[in-house]
C-alpha positions in Angstrom: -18.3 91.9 66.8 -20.4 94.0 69.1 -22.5 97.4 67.4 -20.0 99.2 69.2 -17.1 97.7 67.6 -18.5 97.7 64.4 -19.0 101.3 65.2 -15.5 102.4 66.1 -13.9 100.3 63.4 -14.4 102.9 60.6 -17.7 103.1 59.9 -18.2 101.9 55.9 -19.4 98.4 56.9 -21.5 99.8 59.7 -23.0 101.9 56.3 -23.0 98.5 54.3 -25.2 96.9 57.1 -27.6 99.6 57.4 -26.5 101.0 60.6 -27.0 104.8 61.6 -23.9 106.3 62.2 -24.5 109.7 64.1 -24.0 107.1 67.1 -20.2 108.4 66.3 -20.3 111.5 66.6 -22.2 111.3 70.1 -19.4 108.3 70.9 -16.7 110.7 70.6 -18.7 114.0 71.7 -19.3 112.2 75.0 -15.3 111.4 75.4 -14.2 115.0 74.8 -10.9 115.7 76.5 -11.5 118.2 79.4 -9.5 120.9 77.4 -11.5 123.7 75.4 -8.6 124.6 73.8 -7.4 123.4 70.4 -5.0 124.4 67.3 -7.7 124.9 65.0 -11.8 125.2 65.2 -13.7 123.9 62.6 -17.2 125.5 62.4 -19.0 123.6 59.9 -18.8 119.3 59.8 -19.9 118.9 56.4 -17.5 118.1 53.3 -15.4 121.0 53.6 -14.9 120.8 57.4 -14.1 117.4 57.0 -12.0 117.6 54.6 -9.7 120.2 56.3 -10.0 118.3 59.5 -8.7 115.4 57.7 -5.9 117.4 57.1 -5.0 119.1 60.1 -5.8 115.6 62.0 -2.8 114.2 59.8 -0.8 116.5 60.9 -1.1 115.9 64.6 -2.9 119.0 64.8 -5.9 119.4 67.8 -8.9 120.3 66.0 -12.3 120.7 67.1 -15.2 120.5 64.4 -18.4 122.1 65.4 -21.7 121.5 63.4 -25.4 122.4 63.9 -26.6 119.5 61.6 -28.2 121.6 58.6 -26.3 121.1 55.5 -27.9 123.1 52.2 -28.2 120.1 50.4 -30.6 117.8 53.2 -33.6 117.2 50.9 -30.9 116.1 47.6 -31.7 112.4 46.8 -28.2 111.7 45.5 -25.0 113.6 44.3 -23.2 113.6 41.0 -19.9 114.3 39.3 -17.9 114.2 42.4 -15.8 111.1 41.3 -16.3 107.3 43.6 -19.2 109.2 44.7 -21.3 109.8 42.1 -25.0 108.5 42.7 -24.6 108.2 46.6 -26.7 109.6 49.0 -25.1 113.2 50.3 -25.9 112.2 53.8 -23.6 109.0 53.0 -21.3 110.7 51.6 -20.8 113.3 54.7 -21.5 109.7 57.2 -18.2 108.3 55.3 -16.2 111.1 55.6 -17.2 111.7 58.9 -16.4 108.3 60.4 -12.7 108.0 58.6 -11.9 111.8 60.4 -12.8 110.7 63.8 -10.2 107.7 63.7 -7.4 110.8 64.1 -7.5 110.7 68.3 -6.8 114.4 67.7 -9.9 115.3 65.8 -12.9 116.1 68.1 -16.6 116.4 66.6 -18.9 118.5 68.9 -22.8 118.7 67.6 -23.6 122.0 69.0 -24.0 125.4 67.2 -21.5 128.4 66.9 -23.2 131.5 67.8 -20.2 134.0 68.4 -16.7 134.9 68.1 -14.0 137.0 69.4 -10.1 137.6 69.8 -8.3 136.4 72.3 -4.9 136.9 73.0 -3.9 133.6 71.7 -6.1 133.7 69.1 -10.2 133.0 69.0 -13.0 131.9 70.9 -15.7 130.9 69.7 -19.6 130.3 72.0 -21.6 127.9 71.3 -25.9 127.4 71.9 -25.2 125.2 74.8 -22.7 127.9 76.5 -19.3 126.9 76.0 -16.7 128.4 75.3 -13.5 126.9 73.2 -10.2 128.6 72.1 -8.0 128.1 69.2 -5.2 129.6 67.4 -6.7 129.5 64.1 -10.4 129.6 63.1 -11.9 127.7 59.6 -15.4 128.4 58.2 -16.8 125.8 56.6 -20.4 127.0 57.1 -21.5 126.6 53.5 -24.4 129.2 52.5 -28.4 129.3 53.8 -30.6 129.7 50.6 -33.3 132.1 50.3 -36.5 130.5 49.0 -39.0 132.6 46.7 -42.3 133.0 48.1 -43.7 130.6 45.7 -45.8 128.0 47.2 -43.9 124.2 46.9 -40.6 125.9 45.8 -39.0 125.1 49.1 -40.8 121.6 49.3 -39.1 120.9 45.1 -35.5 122.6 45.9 -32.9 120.3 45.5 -35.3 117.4 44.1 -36.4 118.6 41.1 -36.1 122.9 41.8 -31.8 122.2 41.1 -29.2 124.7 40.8 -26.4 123.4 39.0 -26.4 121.7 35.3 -22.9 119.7 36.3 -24.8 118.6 39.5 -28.0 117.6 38.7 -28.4 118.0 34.3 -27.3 115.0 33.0 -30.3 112.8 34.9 -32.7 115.3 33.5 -31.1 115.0 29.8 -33.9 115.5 27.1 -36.5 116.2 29.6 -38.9 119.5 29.8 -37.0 122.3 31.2 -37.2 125.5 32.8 -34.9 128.4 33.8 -36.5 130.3 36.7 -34.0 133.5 36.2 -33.3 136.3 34.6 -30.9 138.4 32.4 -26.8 137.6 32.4 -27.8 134.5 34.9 -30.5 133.6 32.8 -29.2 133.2 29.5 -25.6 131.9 31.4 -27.8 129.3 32.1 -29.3 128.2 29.0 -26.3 127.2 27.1 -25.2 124.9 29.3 -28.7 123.6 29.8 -29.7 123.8 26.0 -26.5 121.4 25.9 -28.7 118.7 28.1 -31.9 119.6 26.6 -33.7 121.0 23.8 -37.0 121.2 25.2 -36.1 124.6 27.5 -38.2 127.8 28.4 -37.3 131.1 30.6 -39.3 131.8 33.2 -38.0 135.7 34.2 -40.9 135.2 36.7 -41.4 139.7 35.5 -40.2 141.7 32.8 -37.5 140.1 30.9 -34.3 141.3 31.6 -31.8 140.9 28.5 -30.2 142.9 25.8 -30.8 142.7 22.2 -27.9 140.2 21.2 -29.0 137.9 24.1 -32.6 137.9 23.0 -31.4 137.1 19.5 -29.4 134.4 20.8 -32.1 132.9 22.4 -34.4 133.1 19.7 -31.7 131.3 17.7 -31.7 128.8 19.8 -35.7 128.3 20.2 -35.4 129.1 23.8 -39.3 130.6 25.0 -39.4 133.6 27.3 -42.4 133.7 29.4 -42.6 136.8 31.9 -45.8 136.4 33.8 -45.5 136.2 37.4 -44.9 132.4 39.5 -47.3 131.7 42.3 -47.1 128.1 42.8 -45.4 124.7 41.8 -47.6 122.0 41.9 -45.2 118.9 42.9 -45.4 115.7 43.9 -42.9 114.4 47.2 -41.0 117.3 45.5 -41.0 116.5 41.8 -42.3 119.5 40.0 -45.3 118.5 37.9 -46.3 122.3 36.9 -45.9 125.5 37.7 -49.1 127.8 38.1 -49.2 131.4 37.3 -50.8 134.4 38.3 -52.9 134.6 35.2 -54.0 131.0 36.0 -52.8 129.2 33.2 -49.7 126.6 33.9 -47.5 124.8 32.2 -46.0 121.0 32.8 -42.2 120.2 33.3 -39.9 117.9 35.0 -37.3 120.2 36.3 -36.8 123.7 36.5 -33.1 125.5 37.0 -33.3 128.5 40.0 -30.8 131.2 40.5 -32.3 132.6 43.8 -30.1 134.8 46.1 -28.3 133.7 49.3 -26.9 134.6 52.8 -24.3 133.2 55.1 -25.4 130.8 57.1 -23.5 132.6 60.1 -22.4 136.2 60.6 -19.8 135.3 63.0 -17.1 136.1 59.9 -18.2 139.5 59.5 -18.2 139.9 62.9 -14.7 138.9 63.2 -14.0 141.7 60.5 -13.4 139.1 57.2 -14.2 141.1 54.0 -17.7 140.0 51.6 -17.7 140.0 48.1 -19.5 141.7 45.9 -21.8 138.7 45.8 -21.9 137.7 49.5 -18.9 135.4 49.6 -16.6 135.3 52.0 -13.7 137.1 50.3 -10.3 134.5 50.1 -7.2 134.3 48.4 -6.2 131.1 46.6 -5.1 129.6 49.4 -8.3 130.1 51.1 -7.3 132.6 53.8 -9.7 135.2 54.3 -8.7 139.5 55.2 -8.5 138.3 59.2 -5.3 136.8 59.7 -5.9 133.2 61.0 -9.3 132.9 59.7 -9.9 130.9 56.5 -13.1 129.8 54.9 -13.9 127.0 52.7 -16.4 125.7 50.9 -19.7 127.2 49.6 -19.6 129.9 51.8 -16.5 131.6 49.9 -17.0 129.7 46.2 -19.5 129.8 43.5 -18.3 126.1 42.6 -21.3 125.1 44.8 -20.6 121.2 44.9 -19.2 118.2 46.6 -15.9 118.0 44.9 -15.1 121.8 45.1 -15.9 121.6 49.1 -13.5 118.9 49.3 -10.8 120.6 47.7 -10.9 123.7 49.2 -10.8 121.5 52.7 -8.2 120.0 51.8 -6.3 123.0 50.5 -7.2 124.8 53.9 -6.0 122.3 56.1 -2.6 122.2 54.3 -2.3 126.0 54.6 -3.6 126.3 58.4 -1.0 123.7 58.9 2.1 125.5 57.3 0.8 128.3 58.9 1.1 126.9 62.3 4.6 125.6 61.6 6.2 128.4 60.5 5.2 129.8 63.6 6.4 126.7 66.1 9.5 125.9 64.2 
């Protein structure tokens, strides 16, 4: 079997052997049909994207997927509690995924990134970097959410290694071990019962004045939890695994991991553009079935769910598939 068979058989054995997959997605990018307009685009080919695109390719459906290549979790080792997954690589995981949705003939992967949108009378149209243009009757975002790092030296070198945002995620393989909580007030103390679950050896870092109410401070002194307030300026790491953090005062402490709640933004602004409502926390606003305030538009994934994980992409994808889908049929039958 030649690398190019091996390729377009499916892709999990060309994974097994240690073969790079993006070769794919530039095999099928390269034999794009000579049409720039589809049923549904895509803009965002990681698990959400895929997994609506799965869907929709189903379905018989012409979908395009466009992708910039910079998903929010690059620098994560390995991804947990997203079941016949759990331990794999996230790049793996999205390699998999990716290879099984380009076997639909109707499913078209373009790497290129979306840069603006617009009505048409048909629908949308979306531009990309490169300067094309492609139509579709209904629009998905699956864009996922750009964090914003603290300006605290090796915080953006640790995020996602040992800097980790999500107990269900990432708590279990840092069970018993020391522990921070970089946050403060209702986040804060959200987050330390569910990580004083995992481990007892936890401390508050408020990173400033302390930001809870009397019955939360009681709480926490219940519980042992420390509060420290002085100011971060640096996490000393190595290859990204947090070995102290430093503060202004000079003195430091040693840990293993620390839990962040630091704020976000959407990695496009094309939505908002389009005229599809934030929430109050910078979500794209949905219903539950994943439609946004533009009719046609829907949005999936991180970008419109604080279920930031694997499994919760996936099911939303799905979901928005299926609804784009009987959306388009109600209108054709």
């Amino acid at each position: 079997m030649t690398r190019r068979e091996l390729i377009k058989s499916g892709g999990a054995l060309a994974i097994a052997l240690g073969i790079p997959l993006p070769v794919l997605s530039l095999t099928k990018q390269n034999h794009m049909k000579n049409t720039a307009n589809f049923d549904v685009i895509i803009i965002g080919g990681s698990y959400a994207g895929l997994s609506a695109a799965m869907a929709l390719g189903r379905s018989l459906r012409k979908v395009l997927i466009i992708d910039a290549g910079n998903p929010c979790n690059k620098q994560t080792p390995h991804s947990h509690n997203f079941i016949t997954q759990d331990g794999e690589q996230p790049a793996v995981i999205a390699a998999k995924a990716k290879a099984q949705v380009l076997k639909y003939d109707t499913v078209q992967f373009l790497e290129d990134k979306a840069i603006s949108g617009e009505r048409s009378k048909k629908g949308f149209t979306i531009k990309t970097g490169s300067g094309a243009k492609y139509s579709s009757k209904k629009l998905i975002f699956a864009t996922g959410i750009k964090d914003i790092m603290p300006k605290i030296k090796g915080f953006a070198e640790c995020w996602g290694i040992s800097v980790i945002h999500c107990p269900y995620c990432h708590g279990y393989e840092f069970r018993s071990q020391k522990t921070a909580i970089m946050a403060n007030g209702e986040r804060a103390f959200h987050l330390a019962s569910l990580v004083h679950n995992l481990t007892k050896k936890l401390i508050i870092l408020t990173n400033g004045n302390a930001n809870f109410d009397d019955t939360q401070l009681s709480k926490l002194n219940q519980n042992g939890i420390e509060i420290i307030e002085t100011e971060i300026t640096e996490m000393e790491h190595q290859n990204g695994q947090i070995q102290n953090v430093v503060f202004k005062n000079g003195k430091k402490i040693s840990l293993d991991a620390l839990y962040a709640g630091i704020p976000f933004e959407q990695h496009t602004e094309i939505p908002v553009t389009l005229g599809c409502e934030l929430t109050e926390q910078g979500y794209i606003k949905v219903d539950p079935f994943q439609k946004t305030s533009i009719k046609g538009i829907y949005a999936c994934g991180d970008n419109s769910s604080m279920m930031r994980s694997v499994a919760n992409a996936v099911y939303t994808g799905n979901m928005v598939g299926a609804m784009v889908n009987k959306e388009l049929v109600e209108e054709e039958f």
